[in-house]
N, C-alpha and C positions, 0 to 999 in steps of 0.2 A: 521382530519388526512388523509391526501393522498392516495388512495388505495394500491399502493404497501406499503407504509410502512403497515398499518393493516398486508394487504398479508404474508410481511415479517416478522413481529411479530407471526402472526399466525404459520408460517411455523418453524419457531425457537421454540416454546412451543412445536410444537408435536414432533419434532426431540429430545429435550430436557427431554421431559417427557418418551420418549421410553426408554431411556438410564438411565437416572440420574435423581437428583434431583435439581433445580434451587438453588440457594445460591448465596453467594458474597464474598466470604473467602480471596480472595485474596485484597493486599494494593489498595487505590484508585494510580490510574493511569498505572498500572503495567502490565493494558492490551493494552496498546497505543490507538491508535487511529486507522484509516483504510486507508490505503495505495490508491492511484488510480489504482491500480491493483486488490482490494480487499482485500485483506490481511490485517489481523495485523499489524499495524508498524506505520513508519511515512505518511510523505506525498508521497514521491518518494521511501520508500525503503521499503520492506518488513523484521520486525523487526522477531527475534525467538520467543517472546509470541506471547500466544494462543489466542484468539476473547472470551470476554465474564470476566467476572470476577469468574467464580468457580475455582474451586479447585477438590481434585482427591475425587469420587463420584457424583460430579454436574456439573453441565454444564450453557455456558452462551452464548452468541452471540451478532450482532450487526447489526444496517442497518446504513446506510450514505450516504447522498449526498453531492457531491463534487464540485467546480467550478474552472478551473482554466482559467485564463484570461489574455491574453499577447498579443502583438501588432496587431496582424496578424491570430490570434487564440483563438475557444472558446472551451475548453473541458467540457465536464458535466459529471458528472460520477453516475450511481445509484449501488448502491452494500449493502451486506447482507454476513454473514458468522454467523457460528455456533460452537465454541468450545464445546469440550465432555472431562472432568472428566482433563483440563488443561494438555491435552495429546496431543489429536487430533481433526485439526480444517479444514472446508470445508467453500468455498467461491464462490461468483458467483458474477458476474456485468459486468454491459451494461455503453459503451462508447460513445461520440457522442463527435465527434471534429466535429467544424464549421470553414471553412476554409475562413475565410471573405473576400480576394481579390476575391475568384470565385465564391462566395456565395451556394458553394455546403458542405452536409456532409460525412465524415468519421466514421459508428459505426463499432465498437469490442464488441465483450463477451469473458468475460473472468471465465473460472473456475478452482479452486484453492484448494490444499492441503496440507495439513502442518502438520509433526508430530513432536514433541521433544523427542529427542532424550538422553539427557541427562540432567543436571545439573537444578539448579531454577535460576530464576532472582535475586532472595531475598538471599535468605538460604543458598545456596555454596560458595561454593570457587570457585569453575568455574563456567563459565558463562552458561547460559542456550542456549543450540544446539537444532535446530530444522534445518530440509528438508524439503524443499519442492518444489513442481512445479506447473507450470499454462498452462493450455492448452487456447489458444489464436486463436480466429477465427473471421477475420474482412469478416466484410460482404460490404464493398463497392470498389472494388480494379480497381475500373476506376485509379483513381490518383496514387496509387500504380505500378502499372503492367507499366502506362507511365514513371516512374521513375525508373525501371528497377528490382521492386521484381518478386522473382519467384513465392513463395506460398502464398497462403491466410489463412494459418494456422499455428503454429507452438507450439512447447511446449519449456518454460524455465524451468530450473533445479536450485535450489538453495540451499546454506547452509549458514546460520545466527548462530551469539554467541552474546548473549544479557547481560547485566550485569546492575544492581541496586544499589549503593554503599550507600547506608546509612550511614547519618552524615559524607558525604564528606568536599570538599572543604569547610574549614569556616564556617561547621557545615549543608552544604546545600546538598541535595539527589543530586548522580550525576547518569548520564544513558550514557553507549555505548552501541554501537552495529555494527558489520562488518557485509558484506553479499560477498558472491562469487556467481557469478552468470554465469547460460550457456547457450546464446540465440544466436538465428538468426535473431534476431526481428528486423524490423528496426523502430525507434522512438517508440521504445515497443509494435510493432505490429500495430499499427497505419497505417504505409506506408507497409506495407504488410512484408516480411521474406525473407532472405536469403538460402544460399546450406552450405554457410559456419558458423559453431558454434565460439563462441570467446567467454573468461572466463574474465567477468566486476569484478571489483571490486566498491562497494557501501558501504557507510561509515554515519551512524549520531550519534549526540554528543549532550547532553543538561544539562543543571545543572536548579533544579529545585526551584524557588524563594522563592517559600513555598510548604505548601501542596497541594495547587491548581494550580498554575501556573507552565508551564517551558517554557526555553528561549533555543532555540539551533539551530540545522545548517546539511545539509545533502549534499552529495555530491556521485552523481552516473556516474560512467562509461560507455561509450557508444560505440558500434559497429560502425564503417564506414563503408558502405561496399556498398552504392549506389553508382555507377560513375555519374548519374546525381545530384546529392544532397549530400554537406555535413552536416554529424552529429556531434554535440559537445557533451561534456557532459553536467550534468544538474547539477543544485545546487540552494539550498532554505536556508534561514535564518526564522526560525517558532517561533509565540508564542502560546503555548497550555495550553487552558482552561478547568479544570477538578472539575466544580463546585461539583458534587457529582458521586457516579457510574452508573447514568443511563442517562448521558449527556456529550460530549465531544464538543470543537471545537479547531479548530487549523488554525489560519491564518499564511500567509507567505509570502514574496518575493523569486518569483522564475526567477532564472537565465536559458532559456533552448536554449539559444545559437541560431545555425541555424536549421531551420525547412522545410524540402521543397526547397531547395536554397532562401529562404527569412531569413535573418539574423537578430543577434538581438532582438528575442525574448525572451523579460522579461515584468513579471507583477506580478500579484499577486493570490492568490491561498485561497482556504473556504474550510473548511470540519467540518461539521454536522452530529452528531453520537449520537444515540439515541440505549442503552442498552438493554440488557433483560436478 
């Protein structure tokens, strides 16, 4: 085993054990999987559930590494979060985009929190509301700064409604989720941050084939706001594997438009997700 994952197992049991009690109460799959921002959710979007499978008195978390891979670009992602009593949830992870025409890198850290606010995935009638924000600090802004960002830091602000519909369509589990989002970021902090905020809208959809498997599609909105470089939005088509609760992965085709004034970037996308 890897030493950060140990690390980050290690650091999830004590945070864990201060608070609550480990468990698994809630349905297989209900905690998603890990965003590339850290977070709970899908691939590209940060979902309203919590990291971890407990329920209110325990607590659960999660590490994952991520790959995403498109013409022109290698992102890698390492990250780790910690749900407390399916309330409130904290994250953290290190980026590293490889920019293959210059052979140089772009890393970010990112750290992450997330409270629910109201309703369950499961159990309501409405959907499960959770907040949250990411504070976002790239550390390599040679490539940024030439392309006209101002900061090397910024924070987004979100609000997500999550919904689980049981014995939907045809008898099959279906899952939404909206997110509203408020950043400066440019390629999600990546190419460094704007002065100007602008409210995204992000969207994923999946119906689930069985108990283990779902099939679905995300779609997130993006800022313009370089004059040297246009941004598009993004969008993925995922298949996620939920063999039991203490293992996730989630493959996909990801559409992420232009990147850098080099366009055209699509490929495909890994995330590995190891419970606790």
């Amino acid at each position: 085993m890897p030493d950060w994952i140990r690390t980050g197992l290690t650091v999830l049991l004590g945070l864990g054990m201060a608070v609550a009690t480990q468990a698994d109460s809630k349905l297989l799959a209900t905690a998603g999987a890990t965003s590339f921002e850290g977070a709970a959710g899908g691939g590209l979007v940060p979902w309203a559930v919590i990291s971890g499978y407990g329920d209110s008195g325990e607590w659960g978390g999660a590490v994952s590494l991520t790959r995403v891979g498109v013409d022109d670009f290698q992102l890698d992602v390492r990250s780790i979060s910690v749900g407390i009593e399916n309330r409130l949830e904290f994250s953290a992870s290190r980026q590293q985009l490889d920019v293959l025409p210059l052979d140089l890198e772009i890393s970010q850290d990112i750290f992450g929190a997330k409270l629910r606010l109201a309703g369950d995935l499961v159990y309501t009638r409405l959907p499960q509301l959770s907040a949250g924000l990411q504070y976002k600090r790239n550390r390599d802004m040679a490539v940024p700064t030439a392309l006209g960002a101002t900061s090397g830091s910024g924070v987004d602000v979100y609000l997500a409604a999550s919904k689980l519909w049981l014995n939907g369509l045809l008898g099959r589990n279906l899952f939404a989720n909206i997110t509203l989002r408020s950043t400066a970021a440019h390629q999600a902090g990546l190419l460094g941050f704007g002065n100007e905020r602008e409210l995204r809208l992000e969207a994923s959809a999946g119906i689930f084939l069985n108990r283990q498997w779902v099939l679905g599609a995300e779609y997130r909105q993006k800022p313009d706001q370089l004059a040297a470089a246009e941004e598009d939005d993004w969008a993925d088509v995922f298949v996620g594997w939920f063999p039991g609760k203490r293992f996730a992965a989630v493959l996909a085709w990801t559409d992420l438009g232009s990147i850098a004034g080099l366009p055209g970037q699509g490929g495909w996308y890994l995330s590995l997700q190891l419970n606790q």
